[in-house]
Backbone as a ProteinNet text record, in pm:
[ID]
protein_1_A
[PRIMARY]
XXXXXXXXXXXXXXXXXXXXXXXXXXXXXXXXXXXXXXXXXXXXXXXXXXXXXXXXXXXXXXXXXXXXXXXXX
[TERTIARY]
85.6	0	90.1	54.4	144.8	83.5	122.7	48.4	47.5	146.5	92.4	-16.2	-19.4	-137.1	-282.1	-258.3	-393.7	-466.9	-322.2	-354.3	-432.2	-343.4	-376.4	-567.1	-578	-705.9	-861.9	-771.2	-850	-879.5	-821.6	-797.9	-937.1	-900.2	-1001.6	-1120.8	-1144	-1295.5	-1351	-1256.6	-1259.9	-1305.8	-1230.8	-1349.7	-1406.8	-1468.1	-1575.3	-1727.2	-1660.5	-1806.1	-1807.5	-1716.1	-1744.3	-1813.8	-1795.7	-1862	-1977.8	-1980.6	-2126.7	-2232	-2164.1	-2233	-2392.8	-2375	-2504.1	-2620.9	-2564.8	-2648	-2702.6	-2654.9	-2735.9	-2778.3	-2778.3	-2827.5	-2948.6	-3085.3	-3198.8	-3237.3	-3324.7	-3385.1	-3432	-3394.4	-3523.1	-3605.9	-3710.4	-3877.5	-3916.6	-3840.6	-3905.5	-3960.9	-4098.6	-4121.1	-4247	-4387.6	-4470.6	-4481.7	-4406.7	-4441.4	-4307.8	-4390.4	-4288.4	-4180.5	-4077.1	-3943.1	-4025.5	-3955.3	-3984.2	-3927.4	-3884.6	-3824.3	-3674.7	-3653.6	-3528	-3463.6	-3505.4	-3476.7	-3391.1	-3522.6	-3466.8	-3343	-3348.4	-3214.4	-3128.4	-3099.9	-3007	-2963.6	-3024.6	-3033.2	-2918.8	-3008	-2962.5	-2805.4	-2784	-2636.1	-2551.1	-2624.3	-2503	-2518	-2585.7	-2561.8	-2497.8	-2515.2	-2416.5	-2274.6	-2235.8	-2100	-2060.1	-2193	-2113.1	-2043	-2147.6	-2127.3	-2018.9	-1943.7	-1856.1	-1715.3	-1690.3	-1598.5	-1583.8	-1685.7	-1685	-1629.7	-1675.2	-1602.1	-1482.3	-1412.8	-1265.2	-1161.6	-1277.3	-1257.5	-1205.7	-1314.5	-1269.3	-1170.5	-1173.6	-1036.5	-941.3	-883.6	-775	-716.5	-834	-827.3	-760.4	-810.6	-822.2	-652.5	-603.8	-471.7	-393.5	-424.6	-307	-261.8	-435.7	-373.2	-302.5	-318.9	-279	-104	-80.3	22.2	157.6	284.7	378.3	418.2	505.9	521.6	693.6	709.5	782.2	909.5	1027.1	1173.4	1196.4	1252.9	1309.8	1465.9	1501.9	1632.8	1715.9
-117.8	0	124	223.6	342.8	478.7	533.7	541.1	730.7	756.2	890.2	912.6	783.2	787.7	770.8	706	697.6	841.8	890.4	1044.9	1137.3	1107	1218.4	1200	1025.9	979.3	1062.6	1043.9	1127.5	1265.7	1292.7	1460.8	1467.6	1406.4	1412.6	1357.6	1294.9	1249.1	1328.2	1426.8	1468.3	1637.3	1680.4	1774.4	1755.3	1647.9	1618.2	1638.3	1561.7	1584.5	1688.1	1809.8	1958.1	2020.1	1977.7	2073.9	2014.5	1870.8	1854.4	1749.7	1661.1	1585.9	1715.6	1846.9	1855.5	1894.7	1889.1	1925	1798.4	1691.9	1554.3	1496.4	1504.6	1472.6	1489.1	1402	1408.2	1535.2	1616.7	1705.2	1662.4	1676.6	1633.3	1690.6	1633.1	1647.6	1604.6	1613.2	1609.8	1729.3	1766.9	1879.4	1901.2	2041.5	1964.1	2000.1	2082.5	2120.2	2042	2050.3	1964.3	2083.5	1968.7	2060.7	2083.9	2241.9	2254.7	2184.1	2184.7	2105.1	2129.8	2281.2	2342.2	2264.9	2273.7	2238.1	2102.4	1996.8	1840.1	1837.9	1913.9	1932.5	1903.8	2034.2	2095.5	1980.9	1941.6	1847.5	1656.3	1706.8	1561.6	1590.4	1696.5	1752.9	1767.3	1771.3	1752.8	1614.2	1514.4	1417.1	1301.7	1380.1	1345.1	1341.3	1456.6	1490.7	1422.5	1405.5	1361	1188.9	1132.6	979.4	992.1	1047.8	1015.5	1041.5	1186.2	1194	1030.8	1023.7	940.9	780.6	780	656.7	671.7	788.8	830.1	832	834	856	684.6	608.8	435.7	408.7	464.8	404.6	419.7	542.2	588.5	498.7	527.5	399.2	272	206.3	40.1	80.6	150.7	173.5	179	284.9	316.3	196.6	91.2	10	-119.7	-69.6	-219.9	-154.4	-67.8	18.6	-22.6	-32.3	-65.2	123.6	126	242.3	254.1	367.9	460.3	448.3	344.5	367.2	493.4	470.6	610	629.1	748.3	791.7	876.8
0	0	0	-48.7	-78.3	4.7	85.3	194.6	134.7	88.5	1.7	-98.4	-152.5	-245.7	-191.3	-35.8	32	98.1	144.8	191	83.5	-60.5	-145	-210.7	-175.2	-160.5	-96.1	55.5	115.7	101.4	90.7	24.6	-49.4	-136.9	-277.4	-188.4	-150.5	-59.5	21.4	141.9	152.8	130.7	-9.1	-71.2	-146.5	-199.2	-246	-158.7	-54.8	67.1	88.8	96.9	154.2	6.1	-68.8	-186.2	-231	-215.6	-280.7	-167.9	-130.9	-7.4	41.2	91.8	154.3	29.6	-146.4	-241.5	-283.6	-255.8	-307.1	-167	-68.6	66.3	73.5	101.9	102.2	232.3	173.5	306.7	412.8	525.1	658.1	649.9	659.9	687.6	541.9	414.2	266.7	287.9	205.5	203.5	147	163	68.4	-49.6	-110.3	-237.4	-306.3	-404.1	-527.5	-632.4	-660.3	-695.6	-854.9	-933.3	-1073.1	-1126.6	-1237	-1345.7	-1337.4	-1285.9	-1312.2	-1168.1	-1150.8	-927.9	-997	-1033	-1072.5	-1155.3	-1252.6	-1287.4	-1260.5	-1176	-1123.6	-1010	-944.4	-840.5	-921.2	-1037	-1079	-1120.8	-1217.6	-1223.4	-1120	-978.5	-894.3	-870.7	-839.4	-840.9	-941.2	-1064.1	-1194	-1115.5	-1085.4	-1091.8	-947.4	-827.5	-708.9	-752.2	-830.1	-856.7	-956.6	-1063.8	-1119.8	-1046	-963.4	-886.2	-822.5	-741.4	-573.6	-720	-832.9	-852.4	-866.8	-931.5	-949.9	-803	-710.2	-558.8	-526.9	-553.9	-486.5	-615	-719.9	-826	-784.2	-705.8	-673.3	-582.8	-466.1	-346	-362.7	-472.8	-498.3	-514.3	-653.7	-725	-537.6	-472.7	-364.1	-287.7	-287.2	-224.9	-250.9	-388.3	-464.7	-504.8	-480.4	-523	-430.1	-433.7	-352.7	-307.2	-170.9	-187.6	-259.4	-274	-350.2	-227.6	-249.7	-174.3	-169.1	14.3	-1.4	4.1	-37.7	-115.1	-20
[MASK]
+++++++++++++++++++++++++++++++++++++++++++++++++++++++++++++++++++++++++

């Protein structure tokens, strides 16, 4: 396991959840009126982008740990 590449892992997971985690997070209570069209969108575009990161996120992961580390000099 390459333990820089796990850090630099987290990192990336890390701001991922600060920037998008509370825009795809279901509301408490739900709510009673229903979202427009533009809302769903918009909603789904961040959830586009949270699910392709977060897989680039466990790719990295799998690589760091399948990764030897880097001798040092």
């Amino acid at each position: 396991m390459d333990p820089q590449k796990l850090k630099d892992v987290y990192h990336r997971l890390e701001a991922l959840d600060e920037r998008l985690t509370y825009k795809v997070r279901p509301r408490a209570g739900g709510g009673l009126s229903r979202p427009s069209v533009e809302q769903l969108e918009e909603r789904h575009r961040h959830l586009a982008e949270f699910t392709v990161e977060l897989k680039d996120i466990v790719h990295g992961l799998i690589v760091a740990i399948a990764t030897r580390p880097k001798p040092k000099q």
